[in-house]
VMD Tcl script that draws the C-alpha trace (Angstrom):
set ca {
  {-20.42 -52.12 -42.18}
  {-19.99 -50.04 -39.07}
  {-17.73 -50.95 -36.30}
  {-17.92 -49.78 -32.85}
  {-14.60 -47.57 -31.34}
  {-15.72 -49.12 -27.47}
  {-14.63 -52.73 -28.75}
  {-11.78 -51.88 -30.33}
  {-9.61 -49.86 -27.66}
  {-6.43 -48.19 -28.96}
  {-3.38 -46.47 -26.83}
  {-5.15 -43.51 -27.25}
  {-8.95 -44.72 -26.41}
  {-10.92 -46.09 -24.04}
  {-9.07 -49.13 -21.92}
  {-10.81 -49.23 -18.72}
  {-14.57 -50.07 -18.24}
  {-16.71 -47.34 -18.08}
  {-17.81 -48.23 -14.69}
  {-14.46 -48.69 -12.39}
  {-16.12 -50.03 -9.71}
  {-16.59 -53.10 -11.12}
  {-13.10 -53.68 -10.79}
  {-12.69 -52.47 -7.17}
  {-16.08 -51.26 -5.51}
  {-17.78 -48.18 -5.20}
  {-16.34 -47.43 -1.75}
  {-12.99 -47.80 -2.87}
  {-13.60 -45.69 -5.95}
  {-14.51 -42.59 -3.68}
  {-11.84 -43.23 -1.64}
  {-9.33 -42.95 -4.67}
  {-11.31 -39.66 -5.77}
  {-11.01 -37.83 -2.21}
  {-7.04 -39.14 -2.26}
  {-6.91 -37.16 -5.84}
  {-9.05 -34.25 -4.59}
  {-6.91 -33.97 -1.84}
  {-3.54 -34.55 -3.58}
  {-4.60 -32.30 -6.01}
  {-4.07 -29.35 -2.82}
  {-6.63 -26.88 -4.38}
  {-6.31 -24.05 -2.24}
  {-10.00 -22.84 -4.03}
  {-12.08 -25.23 -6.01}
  {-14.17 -22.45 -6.58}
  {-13.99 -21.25 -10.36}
  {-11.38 -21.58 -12.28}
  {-12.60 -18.69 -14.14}
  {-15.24 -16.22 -12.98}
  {-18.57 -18.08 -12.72}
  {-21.43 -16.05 -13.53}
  {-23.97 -17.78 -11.12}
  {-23.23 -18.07 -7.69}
  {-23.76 -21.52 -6.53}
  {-24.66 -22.78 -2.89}
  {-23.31 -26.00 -3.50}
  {-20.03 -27.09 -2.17}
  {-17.00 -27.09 -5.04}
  {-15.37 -29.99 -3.34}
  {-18.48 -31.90 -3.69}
  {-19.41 -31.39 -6.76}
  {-15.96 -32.22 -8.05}
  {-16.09 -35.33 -5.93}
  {-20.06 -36.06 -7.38}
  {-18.77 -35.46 -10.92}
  {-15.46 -37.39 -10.64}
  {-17.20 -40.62 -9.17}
  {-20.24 -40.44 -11.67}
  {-18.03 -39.91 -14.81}
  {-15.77 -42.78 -13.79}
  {-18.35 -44.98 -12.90}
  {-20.29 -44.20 -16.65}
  {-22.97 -41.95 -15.85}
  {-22.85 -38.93 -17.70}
  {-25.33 -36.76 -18.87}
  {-26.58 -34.27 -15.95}
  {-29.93 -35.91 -16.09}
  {-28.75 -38.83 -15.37}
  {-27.04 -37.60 -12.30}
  {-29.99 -35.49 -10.78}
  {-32.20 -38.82 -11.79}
  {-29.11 -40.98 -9.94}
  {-29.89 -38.98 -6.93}
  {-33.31 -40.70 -6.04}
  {-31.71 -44.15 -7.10}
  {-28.08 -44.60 -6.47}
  {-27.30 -44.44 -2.83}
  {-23.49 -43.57 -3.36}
  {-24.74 -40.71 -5.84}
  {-27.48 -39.80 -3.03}
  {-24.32 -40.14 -0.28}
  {-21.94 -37.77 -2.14}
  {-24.36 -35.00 -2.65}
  {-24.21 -34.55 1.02}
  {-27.64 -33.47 1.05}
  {-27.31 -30.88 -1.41}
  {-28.56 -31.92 -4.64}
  {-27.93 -30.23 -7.70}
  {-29.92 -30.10 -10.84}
  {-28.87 -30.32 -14.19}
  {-28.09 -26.69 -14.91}
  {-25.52 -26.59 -11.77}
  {-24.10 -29.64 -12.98}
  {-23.41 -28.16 -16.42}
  {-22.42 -24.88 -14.89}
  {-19.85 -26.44 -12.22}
  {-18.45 -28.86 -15.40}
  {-17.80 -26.04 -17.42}
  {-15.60 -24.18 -15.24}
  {-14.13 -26.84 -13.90}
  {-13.30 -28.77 -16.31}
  {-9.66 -28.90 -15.99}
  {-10.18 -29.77 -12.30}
  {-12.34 -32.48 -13.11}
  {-10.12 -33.77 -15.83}
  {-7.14 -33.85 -13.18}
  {-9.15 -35.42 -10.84}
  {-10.66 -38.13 -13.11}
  {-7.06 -38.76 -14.57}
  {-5.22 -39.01 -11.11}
  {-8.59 -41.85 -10.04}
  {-8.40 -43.97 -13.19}
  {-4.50 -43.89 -12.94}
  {-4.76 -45.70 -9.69}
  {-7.78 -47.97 -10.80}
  {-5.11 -48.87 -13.70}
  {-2.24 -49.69 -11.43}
  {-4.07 -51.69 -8.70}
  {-5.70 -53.75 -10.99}
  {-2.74 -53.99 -14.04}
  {0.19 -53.01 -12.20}
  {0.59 -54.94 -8.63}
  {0.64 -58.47 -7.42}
  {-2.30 -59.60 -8.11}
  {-3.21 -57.28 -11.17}
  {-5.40 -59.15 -13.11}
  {-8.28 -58.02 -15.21}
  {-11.70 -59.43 -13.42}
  {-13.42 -62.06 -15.65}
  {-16.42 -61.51 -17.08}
  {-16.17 -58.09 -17.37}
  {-17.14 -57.67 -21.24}
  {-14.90 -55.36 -22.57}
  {-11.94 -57.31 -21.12}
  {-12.96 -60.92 -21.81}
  {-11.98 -60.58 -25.40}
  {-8.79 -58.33 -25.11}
  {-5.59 -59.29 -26.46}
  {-2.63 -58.99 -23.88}
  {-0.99 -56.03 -25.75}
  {-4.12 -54.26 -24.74}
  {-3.98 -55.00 -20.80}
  {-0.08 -54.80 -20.78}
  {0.75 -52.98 -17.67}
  {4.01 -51.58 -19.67}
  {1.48 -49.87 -21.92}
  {-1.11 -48.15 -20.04}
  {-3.88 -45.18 -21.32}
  {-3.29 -42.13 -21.94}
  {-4.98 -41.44 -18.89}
  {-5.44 -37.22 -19.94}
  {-7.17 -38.51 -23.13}
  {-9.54 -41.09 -21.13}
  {-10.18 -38.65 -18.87}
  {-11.00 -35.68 -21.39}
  {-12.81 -38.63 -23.52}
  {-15.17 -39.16 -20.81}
  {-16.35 -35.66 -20.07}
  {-16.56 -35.20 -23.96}
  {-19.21 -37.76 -23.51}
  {-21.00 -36.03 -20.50}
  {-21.32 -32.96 -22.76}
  {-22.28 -34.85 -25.63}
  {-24.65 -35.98 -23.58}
  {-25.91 -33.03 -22.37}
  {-26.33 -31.87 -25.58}
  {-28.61 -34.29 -26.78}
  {-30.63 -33.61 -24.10}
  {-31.49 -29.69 -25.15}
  {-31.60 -31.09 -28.73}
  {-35.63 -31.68 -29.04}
}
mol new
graphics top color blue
foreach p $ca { graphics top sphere $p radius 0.5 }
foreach p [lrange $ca 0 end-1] q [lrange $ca 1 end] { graphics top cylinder $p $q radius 0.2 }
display resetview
């Protein structure tokens, strides 16, 4: 019998859709990820250690392209570059710079902690406008949710929102992975 972890969330797992913009819309997803980017105050999103290839693309975009794509559950680098000719947002973001799958690996890796903030600072918000205010109600339909008990969508109890975050690029590298593995 095998049972699958995505189902089953726990305080430490996955508690939020992989695709936040079903609960509040692509625009308003980027909007929370340049908030974050910006909040974050990075005086040089550079390289957070010494990258050994130079790059032409901008840091600030590719941590924005990144952020949006892993919280909107596309992760393998293929994926993005193939997003490019079919996603307009993904298309949008790159500013007209697009990068293939080796940038995308190369920016992830040293950035990761930068992405990670980033990602952890969007689906914190996501969380608390749609769990936290008012109006915070999960919206129906959504799979994962329909089935949830309430200790699971308990705005007193929210994500670890580091471990979702780190969760999610452990599955772009995963991916990533697989993909070299022929």
């Amino acid at each position: 019998m095998t049972t699958t972890s995505h189902m089953v969330p726990s305080r430490e797992g996955t508690r939020l859709p992989n695709d936040l913009s079903l609960y509040i819309g692509k625009k308003t997803l980027v909007k929370f990820i340049l908030e974050a980017i910006e909040e974050m105050n990075l005086p040089s999103v550079n390289r957070e250690n010494s990258e050994p290839v130079d790059t032409v693309l901008a840091p600030v975009m590719m941590l924005t392209l990144l952020t949006y794509c892993y919280a909107t559950g596309v992760y393998s680098a293929m994926d993005i570059e193939l997003g490019i000719e079919s996603d307009q947002m993904i298309r949008y973001l790159c500013a007209r710079n697009y990068p293939d799958i080796f940038e995308i690996g190369l920016f992830r890796r040293y950035n990761r902690a930068r992405i990670t903030q980033c990602l952890m600072a969007v689906l914190r918000r996501v969380w608390e406008l749609r769990f936290c205010g008012e109006d915070a109600e999960p919206i129906r339909g959504v799979a994962c949710f329909a089935s949830l008990p309430a200790r699971w969508t308990d705005p007193n109890l929210p994500p670890d929102f580091q471990c979702e975050a780190e969760q999610r690029i452990a599955r772009a590298v995963r991916a990533d992975s697989m993909t070299l593995d022929v």
